[in-house]
N, CA, C and O atoms as a printed pandas DataFrame, in Angstrom:
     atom_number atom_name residue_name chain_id  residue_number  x_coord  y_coord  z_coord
0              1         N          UNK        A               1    0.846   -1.178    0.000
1              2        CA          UNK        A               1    0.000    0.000    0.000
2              3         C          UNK        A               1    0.890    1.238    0.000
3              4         O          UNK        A               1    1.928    1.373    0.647
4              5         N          UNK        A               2    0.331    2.114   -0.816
5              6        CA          UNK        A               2    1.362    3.462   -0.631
6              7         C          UNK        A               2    1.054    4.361    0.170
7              8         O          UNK        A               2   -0.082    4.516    0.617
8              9         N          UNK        A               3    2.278    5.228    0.508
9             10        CA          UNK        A               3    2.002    5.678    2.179
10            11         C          UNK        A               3    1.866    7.121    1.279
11            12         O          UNK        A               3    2.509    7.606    0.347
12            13         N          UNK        A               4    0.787    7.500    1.996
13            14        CA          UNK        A               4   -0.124    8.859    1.104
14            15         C          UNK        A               4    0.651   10.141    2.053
15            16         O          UNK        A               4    1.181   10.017    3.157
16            17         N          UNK        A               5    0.545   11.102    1.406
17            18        CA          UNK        A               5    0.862   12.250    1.902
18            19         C          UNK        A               5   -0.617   12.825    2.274
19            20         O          UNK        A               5   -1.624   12.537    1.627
20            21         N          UNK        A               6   -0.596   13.761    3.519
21            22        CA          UNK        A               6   -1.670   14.756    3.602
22            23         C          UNK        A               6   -1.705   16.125    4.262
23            24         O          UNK        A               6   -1.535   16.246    5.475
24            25         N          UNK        A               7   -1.977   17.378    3.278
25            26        CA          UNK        A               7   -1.673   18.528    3.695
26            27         C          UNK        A               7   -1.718   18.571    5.255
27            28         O          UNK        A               7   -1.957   17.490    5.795
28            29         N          UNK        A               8   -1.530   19.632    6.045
29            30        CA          UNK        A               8   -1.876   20.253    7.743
30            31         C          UNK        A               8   -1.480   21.548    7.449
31            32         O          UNK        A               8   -0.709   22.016    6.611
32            33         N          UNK        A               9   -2.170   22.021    8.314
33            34        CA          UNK        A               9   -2.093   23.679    8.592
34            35         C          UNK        A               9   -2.111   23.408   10.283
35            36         O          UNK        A               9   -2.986   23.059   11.075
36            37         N          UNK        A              10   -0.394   23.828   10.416
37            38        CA          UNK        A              10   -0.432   23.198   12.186
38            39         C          UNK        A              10   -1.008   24.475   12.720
39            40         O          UNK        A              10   -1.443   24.395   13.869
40            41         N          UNK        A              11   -1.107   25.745   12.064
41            42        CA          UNK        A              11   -2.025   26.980   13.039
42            43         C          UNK        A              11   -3.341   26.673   13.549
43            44         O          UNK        A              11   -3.984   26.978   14.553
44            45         N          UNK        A              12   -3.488   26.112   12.732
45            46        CA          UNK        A              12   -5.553   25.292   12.988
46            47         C          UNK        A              12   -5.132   24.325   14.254
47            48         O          UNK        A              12   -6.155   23.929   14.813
48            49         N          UNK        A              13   -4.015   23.862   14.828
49            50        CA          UNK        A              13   -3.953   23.042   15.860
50            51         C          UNK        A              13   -4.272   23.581   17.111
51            52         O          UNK        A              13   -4.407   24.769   17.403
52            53         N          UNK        A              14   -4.363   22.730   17.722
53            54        CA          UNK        A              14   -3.936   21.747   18.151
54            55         C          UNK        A              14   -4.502   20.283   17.967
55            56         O          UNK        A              14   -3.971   19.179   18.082
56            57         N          UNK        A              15   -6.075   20.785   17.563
57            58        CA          UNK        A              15   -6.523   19.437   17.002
58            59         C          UNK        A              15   -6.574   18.240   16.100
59            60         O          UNK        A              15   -7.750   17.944   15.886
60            61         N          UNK        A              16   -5.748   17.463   15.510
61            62        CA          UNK        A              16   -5.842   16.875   14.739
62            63         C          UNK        A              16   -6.830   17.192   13.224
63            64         O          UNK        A              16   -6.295   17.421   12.139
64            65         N          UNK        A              17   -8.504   17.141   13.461
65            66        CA          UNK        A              17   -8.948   16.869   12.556
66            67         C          UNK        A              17   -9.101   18.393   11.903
67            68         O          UNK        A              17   -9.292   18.482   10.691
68            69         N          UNK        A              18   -9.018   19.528   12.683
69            70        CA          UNK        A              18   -8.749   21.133   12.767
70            71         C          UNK        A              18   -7.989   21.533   11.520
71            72         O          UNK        A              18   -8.314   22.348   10.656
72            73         N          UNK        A              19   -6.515   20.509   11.653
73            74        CA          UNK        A              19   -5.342   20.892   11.271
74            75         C          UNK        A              19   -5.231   19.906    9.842
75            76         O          UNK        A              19   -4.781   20.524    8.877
76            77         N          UNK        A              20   -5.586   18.444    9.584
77            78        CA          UNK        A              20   -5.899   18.208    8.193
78            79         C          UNK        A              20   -6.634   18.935    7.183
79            80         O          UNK        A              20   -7.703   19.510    7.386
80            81         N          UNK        A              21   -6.093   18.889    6.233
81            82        CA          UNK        A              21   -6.939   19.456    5.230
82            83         C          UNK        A              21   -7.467   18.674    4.719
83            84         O          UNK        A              21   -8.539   19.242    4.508
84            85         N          UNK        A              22   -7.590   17.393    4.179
85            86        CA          UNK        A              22   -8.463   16.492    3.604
86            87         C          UNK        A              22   -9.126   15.154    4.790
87            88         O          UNK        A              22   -9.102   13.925    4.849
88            89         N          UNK        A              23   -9.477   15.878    5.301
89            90        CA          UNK        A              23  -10.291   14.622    6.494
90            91         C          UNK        A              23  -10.670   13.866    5.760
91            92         O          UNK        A              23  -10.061   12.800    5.842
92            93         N          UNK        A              24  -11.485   13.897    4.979
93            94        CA          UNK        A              24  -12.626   12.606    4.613
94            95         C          UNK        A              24  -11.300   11.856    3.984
95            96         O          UNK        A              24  -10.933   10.995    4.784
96            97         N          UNK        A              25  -10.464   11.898    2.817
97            98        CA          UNK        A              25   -9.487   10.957    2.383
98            99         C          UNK        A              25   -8.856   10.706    3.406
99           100         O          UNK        A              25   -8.570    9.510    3.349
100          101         N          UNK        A              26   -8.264   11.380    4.802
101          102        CA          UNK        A              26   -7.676   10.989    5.917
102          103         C          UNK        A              26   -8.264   10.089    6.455
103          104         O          UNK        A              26   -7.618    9.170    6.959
104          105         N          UNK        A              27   -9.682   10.107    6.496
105          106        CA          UNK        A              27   -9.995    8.876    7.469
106          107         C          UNK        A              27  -10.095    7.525    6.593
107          108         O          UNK        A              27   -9.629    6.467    7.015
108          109         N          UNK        A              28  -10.799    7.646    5.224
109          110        CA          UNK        A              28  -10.962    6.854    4.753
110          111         C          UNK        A              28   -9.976    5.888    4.305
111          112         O          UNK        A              28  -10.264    4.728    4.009
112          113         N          UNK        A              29   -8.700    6.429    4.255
113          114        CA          UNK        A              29   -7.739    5.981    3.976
114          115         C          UNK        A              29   -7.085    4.795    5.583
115          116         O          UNK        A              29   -6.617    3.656    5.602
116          117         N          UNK        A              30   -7.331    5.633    6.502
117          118        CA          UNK        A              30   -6.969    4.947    7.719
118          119         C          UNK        A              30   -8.221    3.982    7.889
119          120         O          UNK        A              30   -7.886    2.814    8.087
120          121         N          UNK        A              31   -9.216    4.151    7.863
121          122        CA          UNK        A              31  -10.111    3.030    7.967
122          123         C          UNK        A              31   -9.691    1.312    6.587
123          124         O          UNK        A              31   -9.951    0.109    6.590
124          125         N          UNK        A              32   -9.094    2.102    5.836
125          126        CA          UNK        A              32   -8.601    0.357    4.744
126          127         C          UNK        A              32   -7.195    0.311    5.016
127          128         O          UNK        A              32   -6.550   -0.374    4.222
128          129         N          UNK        A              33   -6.430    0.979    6.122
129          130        CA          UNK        A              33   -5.394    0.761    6.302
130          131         C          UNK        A              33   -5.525   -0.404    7.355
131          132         O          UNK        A              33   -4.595   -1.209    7.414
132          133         N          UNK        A              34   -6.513   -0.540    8.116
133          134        CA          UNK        A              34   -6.599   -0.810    9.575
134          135         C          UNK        A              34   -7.624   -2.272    9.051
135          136         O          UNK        A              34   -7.936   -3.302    9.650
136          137         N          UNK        A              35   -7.815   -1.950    8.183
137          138        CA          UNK        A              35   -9.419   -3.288    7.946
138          139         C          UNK        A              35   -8.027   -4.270    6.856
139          140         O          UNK        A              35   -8.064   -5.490    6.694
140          141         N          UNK        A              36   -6.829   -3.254    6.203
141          142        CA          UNK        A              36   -6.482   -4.603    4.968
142          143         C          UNK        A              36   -5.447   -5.276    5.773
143          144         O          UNK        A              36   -5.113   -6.442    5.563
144          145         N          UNK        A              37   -4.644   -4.097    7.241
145          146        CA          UNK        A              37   -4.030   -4.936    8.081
146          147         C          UNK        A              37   -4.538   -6.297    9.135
147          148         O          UNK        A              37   -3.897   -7.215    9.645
148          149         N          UNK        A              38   -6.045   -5.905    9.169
149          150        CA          UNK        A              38   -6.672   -7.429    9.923
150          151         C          UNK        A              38   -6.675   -8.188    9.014
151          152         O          UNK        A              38   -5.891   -9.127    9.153
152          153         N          UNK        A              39   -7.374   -8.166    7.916
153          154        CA          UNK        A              39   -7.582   -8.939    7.240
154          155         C          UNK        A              39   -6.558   -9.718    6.270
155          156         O          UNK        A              39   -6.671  -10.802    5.698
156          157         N          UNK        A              40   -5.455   -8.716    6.296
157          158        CA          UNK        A              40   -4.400   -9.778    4.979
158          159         C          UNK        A              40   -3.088   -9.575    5.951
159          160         O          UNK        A              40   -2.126  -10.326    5.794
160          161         N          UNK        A              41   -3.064   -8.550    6.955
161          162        CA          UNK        A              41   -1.645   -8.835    7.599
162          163         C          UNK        A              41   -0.709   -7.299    7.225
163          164         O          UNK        A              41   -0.291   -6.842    6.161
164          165         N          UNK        A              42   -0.636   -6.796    8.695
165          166        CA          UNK        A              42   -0.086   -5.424    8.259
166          167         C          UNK        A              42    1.098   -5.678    7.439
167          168         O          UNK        A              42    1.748   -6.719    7.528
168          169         N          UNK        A              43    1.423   -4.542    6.491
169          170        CA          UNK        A              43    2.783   -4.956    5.676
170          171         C          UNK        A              43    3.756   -3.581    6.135
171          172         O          UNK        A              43    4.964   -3.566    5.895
172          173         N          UNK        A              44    3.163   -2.626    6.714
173          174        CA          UNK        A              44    4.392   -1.492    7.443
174          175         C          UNK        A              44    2.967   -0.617    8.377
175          176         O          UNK        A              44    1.769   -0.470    8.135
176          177         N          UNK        A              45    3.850   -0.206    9.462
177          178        CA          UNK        A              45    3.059    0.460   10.168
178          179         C          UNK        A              45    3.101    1.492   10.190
179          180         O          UNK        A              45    2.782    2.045   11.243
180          181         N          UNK        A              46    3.480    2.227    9.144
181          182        CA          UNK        A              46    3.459    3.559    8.630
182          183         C          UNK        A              46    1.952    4.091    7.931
183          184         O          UNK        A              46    1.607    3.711    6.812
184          185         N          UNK        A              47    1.188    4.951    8.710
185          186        CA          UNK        A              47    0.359    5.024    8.381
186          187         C          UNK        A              47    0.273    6.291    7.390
187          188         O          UNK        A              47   -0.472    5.968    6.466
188          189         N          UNK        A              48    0.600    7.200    7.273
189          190        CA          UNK        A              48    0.533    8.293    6.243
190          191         C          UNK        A              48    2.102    9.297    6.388
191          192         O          UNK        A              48    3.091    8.976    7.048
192          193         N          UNK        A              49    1.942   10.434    5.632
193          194        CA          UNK        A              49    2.759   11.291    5.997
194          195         C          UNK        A              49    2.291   12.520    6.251
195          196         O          UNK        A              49    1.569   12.857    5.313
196          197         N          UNK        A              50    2.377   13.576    7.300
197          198        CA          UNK        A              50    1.834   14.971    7.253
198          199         C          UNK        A              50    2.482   16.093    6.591
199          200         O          UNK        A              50    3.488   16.215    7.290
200          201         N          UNK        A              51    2.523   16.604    6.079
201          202        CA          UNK        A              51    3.182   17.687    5.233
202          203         C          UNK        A              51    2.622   19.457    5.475
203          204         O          UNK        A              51    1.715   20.037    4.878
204          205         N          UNK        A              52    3.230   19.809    6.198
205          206        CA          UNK        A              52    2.779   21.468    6.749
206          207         C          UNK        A              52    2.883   22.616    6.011
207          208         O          UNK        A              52    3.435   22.499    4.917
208          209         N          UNK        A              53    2.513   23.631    6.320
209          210        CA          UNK        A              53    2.805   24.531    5.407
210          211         C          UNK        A              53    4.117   25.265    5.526
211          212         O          UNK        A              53    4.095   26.493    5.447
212          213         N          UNK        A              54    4.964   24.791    5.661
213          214        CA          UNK        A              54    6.734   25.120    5.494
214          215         C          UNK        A              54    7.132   23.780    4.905
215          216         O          UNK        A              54    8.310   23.515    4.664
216          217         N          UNK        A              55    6.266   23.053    4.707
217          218        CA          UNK        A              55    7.219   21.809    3.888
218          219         C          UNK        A              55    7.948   20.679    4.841
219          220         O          UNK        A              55    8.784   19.855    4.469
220          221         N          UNK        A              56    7.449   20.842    6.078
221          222        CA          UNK        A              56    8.062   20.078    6.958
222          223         C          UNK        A              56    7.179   18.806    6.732
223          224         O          UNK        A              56    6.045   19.009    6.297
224          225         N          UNK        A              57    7.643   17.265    7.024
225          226        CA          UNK        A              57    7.160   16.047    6.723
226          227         C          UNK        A              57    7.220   15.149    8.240
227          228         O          UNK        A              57    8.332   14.848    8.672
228          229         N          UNK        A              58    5.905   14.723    9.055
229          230        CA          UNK        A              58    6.013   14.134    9.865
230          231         C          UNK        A              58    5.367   12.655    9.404
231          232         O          UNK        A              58    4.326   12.463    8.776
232          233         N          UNK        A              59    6.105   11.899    9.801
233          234        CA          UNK        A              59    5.498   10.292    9.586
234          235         C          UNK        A              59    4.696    9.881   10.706
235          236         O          UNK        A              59    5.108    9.745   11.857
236          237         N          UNK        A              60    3.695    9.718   10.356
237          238        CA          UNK        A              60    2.497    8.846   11.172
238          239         C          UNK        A              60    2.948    7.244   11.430
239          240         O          UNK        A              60    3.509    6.663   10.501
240          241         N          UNK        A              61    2.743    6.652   12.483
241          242        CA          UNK        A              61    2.273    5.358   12.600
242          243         C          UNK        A              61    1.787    4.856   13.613
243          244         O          UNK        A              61    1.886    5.237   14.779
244          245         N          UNK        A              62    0.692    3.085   12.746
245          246        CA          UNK        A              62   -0.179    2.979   13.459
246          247         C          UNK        A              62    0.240    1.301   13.541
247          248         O          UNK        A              62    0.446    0.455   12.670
248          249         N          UNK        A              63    0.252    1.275   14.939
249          250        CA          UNK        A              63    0.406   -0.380   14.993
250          251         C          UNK        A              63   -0.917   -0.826   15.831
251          252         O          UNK        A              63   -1.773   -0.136   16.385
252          253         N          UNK        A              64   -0.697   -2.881   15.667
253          254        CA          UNK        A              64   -2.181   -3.049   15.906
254          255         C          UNK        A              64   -2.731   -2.306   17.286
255          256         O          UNK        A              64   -3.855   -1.838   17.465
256          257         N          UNK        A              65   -1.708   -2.333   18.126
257          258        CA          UNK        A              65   -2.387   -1.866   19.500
258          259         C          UNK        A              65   -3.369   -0.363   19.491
259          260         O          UNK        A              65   -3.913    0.111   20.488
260          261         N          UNK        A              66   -3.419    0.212   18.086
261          262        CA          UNK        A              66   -3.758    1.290   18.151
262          263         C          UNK        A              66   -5.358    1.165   17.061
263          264         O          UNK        A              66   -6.263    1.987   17.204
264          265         N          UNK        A              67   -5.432    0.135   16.138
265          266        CA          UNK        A              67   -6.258   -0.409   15.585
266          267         C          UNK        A              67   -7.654    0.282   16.149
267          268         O          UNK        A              67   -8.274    1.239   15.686
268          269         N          UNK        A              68   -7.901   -0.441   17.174
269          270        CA          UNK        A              68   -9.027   -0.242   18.024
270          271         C          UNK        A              68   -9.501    1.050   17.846
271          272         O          UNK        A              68  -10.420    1.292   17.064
272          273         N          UNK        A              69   -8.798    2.124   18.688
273          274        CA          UNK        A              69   -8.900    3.180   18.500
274          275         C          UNK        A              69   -9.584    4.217   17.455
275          276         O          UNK        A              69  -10.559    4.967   17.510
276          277         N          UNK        A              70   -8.501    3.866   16.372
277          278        CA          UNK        A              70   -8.452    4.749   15.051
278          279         C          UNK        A              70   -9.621    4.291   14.285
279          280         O          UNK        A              70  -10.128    5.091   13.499
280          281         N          UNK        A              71  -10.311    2.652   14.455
281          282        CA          UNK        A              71  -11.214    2.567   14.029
282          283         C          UNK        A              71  -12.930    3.404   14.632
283          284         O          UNK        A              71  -13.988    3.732   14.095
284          285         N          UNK        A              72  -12.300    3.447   16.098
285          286        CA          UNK        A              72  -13.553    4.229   16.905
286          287         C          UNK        A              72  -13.419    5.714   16.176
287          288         O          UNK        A              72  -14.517    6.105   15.781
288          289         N          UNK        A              73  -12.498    6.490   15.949
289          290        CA          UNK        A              73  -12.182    7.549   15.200
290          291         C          UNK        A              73  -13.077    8.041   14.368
291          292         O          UNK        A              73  -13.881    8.971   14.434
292          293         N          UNK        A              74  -12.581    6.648   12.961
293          294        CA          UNK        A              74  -13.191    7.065   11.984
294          295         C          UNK        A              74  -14.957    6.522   12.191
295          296         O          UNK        A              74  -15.776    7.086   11.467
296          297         N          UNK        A              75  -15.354    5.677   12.964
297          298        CA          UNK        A              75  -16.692    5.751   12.870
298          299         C          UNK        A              75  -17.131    6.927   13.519
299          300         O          UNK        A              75  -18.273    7.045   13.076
300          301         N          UNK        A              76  -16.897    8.068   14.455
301          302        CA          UNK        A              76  -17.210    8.667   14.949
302          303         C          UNK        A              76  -17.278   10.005   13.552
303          304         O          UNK        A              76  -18.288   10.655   13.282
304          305         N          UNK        A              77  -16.047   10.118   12.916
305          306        CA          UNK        A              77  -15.742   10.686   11.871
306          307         C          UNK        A              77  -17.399   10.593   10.936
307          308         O          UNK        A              77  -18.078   11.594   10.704
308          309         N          UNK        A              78  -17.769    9.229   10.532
309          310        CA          UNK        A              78  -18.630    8.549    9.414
310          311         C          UNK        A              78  -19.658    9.075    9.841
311          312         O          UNK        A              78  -20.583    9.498    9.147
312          313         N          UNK        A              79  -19.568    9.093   11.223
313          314        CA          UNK        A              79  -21.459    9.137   12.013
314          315         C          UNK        A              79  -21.894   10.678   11.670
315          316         O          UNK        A              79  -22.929   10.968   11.070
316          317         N          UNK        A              80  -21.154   11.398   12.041
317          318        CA          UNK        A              80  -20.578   12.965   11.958
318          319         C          UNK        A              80  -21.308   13.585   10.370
319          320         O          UNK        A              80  -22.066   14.513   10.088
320          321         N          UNK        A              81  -20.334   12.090    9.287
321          322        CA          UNK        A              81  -21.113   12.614    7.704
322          323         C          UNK        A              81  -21.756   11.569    7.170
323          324         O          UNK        A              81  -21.695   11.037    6.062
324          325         N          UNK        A              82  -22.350   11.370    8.088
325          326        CA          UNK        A              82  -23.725   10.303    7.431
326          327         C          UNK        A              82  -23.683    9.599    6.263
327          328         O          UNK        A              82  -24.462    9.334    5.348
328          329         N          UNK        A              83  -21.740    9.210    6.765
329          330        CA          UNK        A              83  -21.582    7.928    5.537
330          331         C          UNK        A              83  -21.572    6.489    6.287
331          332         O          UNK        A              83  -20.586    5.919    6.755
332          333         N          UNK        A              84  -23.061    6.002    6.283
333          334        CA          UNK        A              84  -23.759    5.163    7.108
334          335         C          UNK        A              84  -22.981    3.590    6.650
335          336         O          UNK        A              84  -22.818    2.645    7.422
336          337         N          UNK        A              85  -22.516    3.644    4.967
337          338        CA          UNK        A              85  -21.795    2.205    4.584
338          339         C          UNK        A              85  -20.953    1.894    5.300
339          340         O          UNK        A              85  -20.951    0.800    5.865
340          341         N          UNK        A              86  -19.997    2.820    5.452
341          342        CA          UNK        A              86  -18.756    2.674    6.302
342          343         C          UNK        A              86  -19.046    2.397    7.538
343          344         O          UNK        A              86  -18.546    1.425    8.105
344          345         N          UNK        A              87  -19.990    3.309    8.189
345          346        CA          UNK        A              87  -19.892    2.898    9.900
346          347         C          UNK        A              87  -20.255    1.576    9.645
347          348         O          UNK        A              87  -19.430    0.722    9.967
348          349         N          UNK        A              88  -21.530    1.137    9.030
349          350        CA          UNK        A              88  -21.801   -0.388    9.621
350          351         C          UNK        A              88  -20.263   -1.875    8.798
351          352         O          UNK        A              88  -20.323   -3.103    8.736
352          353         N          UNK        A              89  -19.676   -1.356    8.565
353          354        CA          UNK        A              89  -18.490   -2.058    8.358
354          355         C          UNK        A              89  -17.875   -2.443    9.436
355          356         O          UNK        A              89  -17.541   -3.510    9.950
356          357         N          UNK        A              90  -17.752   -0.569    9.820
357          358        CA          UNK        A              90  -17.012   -0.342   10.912
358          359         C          UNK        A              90  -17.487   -0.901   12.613
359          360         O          UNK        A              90  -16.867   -1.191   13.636
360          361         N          UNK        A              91  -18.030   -0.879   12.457
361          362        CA          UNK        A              91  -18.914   -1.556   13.484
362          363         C          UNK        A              91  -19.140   -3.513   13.637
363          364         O          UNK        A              91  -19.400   -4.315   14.534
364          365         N          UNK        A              92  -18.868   -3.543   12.264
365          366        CA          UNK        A              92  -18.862   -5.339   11.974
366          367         C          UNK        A              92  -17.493   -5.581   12.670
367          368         O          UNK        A              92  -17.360   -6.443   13.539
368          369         N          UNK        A              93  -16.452   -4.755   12.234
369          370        CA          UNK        A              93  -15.338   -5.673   12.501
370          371         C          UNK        A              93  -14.675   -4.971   13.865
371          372         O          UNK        A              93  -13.601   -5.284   14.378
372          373         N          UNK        A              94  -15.604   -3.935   14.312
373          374        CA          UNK        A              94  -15.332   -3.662   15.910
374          375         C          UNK        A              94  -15.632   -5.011   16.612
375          376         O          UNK        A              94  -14.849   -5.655   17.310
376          377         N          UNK        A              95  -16.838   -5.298   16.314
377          378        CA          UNK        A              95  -17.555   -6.607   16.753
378          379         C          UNK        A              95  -16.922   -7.894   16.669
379          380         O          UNK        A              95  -17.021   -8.929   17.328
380          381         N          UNK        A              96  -16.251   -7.545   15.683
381          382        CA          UNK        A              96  -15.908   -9.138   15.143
382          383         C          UNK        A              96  -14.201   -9.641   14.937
383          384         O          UNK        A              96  -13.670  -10.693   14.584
384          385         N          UNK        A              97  -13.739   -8.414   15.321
385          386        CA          UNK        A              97  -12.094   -8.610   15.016
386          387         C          UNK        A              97  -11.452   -8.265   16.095
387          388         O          UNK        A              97  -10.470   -8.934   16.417
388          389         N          UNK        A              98  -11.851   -7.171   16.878
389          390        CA          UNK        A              98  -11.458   -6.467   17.603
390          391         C          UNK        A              98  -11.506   -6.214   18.958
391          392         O          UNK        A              98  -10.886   -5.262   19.431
């Protein structure tokens, strides 16, 4: 899987979702990062890269112990934009993997 870049504007911080600029590809991307590592076997635990507005590059990562979590995230994220496919995914394999 390729490890995606994603804008930040760290002035919008301190919050995480504040400071992305593309949330919805942010989460969505971490939600098949986290579902193709249960399912086929993480292959790096590098989850994205952040890229600021000076060009500075921080590497994300997510190992399984954090799984849990990031999946509560993005359903909270989904519920938020009433992208109802995803939560009930998300919710299957809270149930069922996790």
């Amino acid at each position: 899987m390729k490890v995606p870049d994603f804008e930040i504007i760290s002035a919008n911080g301190p919050v995480p979702d504040d400071m992305i600029v593309d949330n919805k590809g942010f989460y969505i991307h971490m939600m098949n990062f986290v579902v193709n590592a249960i399912y086929e076997g993480p292959t790096t635990d590098i989850l994205c890269r952040f890229i600021d507005e000076d060009s500075n590059i921080y590497t994300s990562t997510l190992e399984f112990d954090g799984y849990k979590t990031s999946l509560s995230r993005c359903l909270e994220y989904f519920e938020k934009t009433e992208d109802f496919e995803r939560c009930t995914i998300i919710k299957k394999i809270l149930n069922d993997r996790l």
